[in-house]
N, C-alpha and C positions, 0 to 999 in steps of 0.2 A: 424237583424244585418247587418251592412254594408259589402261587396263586399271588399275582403283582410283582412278583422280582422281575427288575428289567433295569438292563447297563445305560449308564449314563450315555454311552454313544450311539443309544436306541431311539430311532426319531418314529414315534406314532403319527403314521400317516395313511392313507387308504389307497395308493397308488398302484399301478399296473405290478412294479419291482415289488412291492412291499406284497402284493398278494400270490405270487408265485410260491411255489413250494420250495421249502428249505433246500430241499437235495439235490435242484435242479439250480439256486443260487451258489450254493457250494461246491460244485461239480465247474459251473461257470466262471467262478472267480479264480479256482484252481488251473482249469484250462486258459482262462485270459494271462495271469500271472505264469505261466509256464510260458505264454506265447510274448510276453515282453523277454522274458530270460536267454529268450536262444534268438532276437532283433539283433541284428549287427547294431557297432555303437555307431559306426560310420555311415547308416542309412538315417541319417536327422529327420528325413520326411513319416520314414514309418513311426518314431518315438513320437509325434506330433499328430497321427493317424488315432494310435493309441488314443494318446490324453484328448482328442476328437471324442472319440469313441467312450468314456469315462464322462466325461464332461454330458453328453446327451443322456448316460445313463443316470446319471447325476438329477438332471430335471426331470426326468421322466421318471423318475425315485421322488419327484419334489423335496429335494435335498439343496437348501442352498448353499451356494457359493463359500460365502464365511465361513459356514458351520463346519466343511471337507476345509476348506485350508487351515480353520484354527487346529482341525486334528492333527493334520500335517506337519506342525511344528513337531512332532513328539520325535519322528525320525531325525533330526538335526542332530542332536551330537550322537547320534550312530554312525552318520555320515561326516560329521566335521572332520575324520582325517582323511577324508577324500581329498579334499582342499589343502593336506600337505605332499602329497602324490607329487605333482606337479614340480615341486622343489626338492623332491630326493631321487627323483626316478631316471634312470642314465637314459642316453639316446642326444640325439640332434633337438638343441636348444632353440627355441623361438624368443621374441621379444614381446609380452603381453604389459601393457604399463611403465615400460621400461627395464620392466625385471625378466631376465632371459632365467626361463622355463622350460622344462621338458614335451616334447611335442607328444613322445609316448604316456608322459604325465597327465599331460589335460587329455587324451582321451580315456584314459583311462579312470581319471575322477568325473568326467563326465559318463562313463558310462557306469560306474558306483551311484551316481546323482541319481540321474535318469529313472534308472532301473528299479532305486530307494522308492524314489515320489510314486512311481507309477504303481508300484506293488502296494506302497501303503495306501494309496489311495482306493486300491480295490478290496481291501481288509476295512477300512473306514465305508465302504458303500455296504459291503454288506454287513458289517455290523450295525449299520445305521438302517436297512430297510429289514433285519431279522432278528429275533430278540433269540437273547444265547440259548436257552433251550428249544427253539425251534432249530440253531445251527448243528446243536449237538441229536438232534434227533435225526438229521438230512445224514450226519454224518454215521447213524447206525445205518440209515436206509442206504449208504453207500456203502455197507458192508464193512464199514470200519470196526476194528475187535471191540466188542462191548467192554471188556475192562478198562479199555481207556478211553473211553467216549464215559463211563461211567466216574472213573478218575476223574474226568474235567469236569464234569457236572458237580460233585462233589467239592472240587476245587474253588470253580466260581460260587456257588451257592455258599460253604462258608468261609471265603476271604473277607467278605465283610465282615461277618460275626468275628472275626480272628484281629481284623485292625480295629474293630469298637471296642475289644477285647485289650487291646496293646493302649486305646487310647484311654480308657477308664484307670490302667496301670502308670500311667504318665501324670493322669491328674491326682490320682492318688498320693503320689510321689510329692507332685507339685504340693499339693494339703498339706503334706507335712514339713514342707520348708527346701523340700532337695529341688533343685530348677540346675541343671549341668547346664554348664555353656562351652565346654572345653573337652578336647579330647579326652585327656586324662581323668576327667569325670565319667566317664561313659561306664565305667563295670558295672556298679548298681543297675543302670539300662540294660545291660548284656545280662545279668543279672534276672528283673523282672523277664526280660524273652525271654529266656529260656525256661521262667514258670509257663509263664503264657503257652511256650511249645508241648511240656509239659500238660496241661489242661486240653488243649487242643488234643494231642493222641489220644486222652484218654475218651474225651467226647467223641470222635471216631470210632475208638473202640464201644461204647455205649449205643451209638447211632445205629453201629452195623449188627450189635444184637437186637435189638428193637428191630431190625429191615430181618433180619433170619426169622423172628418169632413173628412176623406175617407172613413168611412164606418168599422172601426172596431169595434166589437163586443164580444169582449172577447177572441176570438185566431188568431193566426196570418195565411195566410193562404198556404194552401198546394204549393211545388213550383214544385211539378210534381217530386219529388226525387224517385225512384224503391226501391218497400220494399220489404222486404224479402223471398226468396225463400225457399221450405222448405229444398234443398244442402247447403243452408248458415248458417241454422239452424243445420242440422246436423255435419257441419266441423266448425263452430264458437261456440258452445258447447262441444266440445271435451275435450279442457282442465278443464270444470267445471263438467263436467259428471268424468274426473279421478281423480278430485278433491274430490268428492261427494263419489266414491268409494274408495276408499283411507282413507276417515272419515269413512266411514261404516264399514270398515275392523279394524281401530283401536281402534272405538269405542267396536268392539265385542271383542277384542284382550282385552284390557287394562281390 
């Protein structure tokens, strides 16, 4: 990946979180997000322990407030049918508002909510304290298969080039008088994709003779980055290890 590419939900900052090693922040977020997954829904103190525990790694990231909740919106209509749960789901009816709802219903979209925010929230910390090729290098160094750690680098690296691509073909379009507003206008759009998808393979295929005639061989190679100490292991684990305990104590509780 070229030199200055870095995602919009990447916060340049110099902090404790942001100087830990990739493999140790992705190893952490993965073990935190497993230890919200197996919390009973019925243990409310531990989902509040959690977002305790997020919220400190939040500032100690110097990550404000606004910045994690405007990302937050992005999971809402993945979870908006959580919020019909409630009103289709059989069992013993409660009265919330006046409107009698399923008791199995509400914990149950409460515990789709919960579990949403808490996950996305930990996907938005580290993406915001590690810029996508440091994530995708932690993830060679956790022995993930190089073709698909290679796949995704390729992926994110040209997704932009592919929607500048899609957007240069729009204004094209537009130049010459076509502006669709209407379903049944869209083929010519369907149209242009699939030049675009077109062009794209074929730069793929171009890209990937250009990486053989230097000598690539299946993984990209090492750039000399310093891995992990076993203090970086022990302090970028911390909130997954009180994560983990926190499930184990509710799981024995509930």
């Amino acid at each position: 990946m070229g030199a200055g590419h870095a995602h919009a939900l990447y916060v340049h900052e110099h902090s404790p979180v942001h100087r830990l090693p990739p493999e140790v922040k992705v190893a952490a977020a993965f073990a935190f997000a497993a230890a919200v997954a197996v919390t009973p829904r019925e243990q409310l103190w531990a989902f509040a322990v959690h977002a305790g525990t997020l919220a400190v790694t939040a500032r100690v990231g110097r990550l404000r407030a606004g910045f994690v909740a405007t990302r937050m919106l992005v999971v809402l209509p993945f979870i908006a049918f959580a919020f019909l749960i409630p009103f289709v789901a059989s069992g013993d009816r409660v009265d919330v508002l006046g409107v009698a709802v399923s008791r199995e219903g509400l914990w149950g979209a409460w515990n789709i909510l919960v579990k949403a925010l808490l996950g996305v929230t930990v996907s938005i910390l580290l993406a915001a304290t590690t810029p996508i090729p440091d994530i995708l290098r932690g993830l060679e160094r956790l022995r993930v298969p190089a073709p698909l750690t290679t796949i995704a680098m390729f992926m994110v690296r040209y997704l932009e080039l592919v929607a500048a691509e899609l957007g240069r073909t729009r204004t094209a379009m537009a130049a010459r008088g076509y502006n669709p507003r209407w379903l049944w206008q869209s083929r010519p759009l369907a149209t242009a994709a699939g030049a675009v998808f077109i062009r794209t393979y074929e730069r793929g295929e171009r890209v990937h003779a250009a990486m053989l005639s230097r000598g690539y061989r299946g993984a990209m190679p090492a750039l000399g980055h310093p891995v992990a100490r076993a203090r970086d292991w022990r302090v970028g684990l911390v909130p997954a290890a009180s994560a983990a305990v926190i499930a184990t104590i509710a799981l024995v509780a509930s």
